[in-house]
C-alpha angles and dihedrals in degrees: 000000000000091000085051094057090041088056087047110059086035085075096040096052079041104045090047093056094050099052090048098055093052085046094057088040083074095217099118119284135237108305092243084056101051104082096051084044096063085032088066100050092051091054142047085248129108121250082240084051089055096043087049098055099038089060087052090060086050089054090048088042090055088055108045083051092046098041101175100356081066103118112219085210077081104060078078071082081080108055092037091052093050089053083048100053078045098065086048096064097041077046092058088047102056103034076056096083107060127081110243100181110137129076084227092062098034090053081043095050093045094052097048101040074055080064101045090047092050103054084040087065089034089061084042091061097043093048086061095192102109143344131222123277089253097046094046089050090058097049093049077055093054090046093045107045108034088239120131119258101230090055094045093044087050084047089059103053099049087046086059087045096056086037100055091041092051088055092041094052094039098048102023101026089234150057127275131205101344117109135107096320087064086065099036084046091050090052112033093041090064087036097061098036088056082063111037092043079075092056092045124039098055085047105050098024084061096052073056097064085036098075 
């Protein structure tokens, strides 16, 4: 159970820094980041706040859909989500401090934040404790609704999408972190994480048994 937890908020810590760093590379973020970032350009809030309190709104949604079947085991989303939005903002702070000027670093940094993002969800899986409030949202929907997960989960990302764009044009008159690192994060992320499952999870679900 220890080695679970440590595999958990590995991937969060992980997870955090990485979003931040193609965030601050200013070429358009992961599709499920980009409404708490604008959110957070159109407030006094932190991009770590927002995320913070959009995944609140997912909790409340999967219980609203569950009802009953809600298991309070998953209000542990809240916490963990709270370390998570956390890491971003370290994440901000430090990646802060590094000069991203070129469209050959900001691509650089892009792709390989993809990577980190995808083995952080990869030791979140494994771990197989919790997911994340938007995850688990989806999934309620899935169990709700009869639809299949991957489809709604596609369907989620390009609502946020639209979402975040709509703020962005209406208070910024712009938008705002969405450009072609949003596509290349909403395909290499899954990419990656098909080939590296295979790496992980024998390797860390036998440590499991292991134990």
């Amino acid at each position: 159970m220890v080695r679970r937890l440590i595999y958990l908020l590995l991937g969060i810590a992980i997870s955090g820094v990485s979003i931040a760093a193609v965030a601050q590379a200013g070429l358009g973020i992961s599709p499920i980041s980009t409404l708490p970032f604008v959110l957070s350009k159109i407030s006094d809030y932190s991009f770590g706040a927002m995320n913070f309190a959009v995944n609140l709104i997912f909790v409340l949604l999967q219980i609203l859909l569950l009802r009953k079947d809600f298991k309070l085991f998953a209000l542990l989303q809240i916490p963990f989500v709270f370390l998570f939005s956390c890491s971003i903002d370290v994440g901000m702070w430090i990646v802060a401090h590094f000069s991203m000027t070129t469209y050959a670093v900001q691509l650089t940094v892009s792709i390989v934040g993809c990577f980190f993002m995808a083995l952080a969800i990869g030791l979140m899986v494994c771990s197989n404790l919790l997911m994340m409030p938007g995850d688990g949202f989806v999934l309620a929907l899935s169990t709700v609704t009869g639809k299949a997960y991957g489809t709604l989960k596609m369907a989620n990302d390009i609502l946020s999408v639209l979402l975040a764009a709509l703020i962005g044009w209406l208070f910024l008159d712009r938008i705002e972190g969405i450009r072609e690192g949003t596509l290349i994060s909403a395909f290499l992320v899954g990419y990656l994480l098909r080939h590296l499952m295979p790496i992980l999870k024998p390797l860390l679900t036998q440590k499991h048994k292991d134990e």
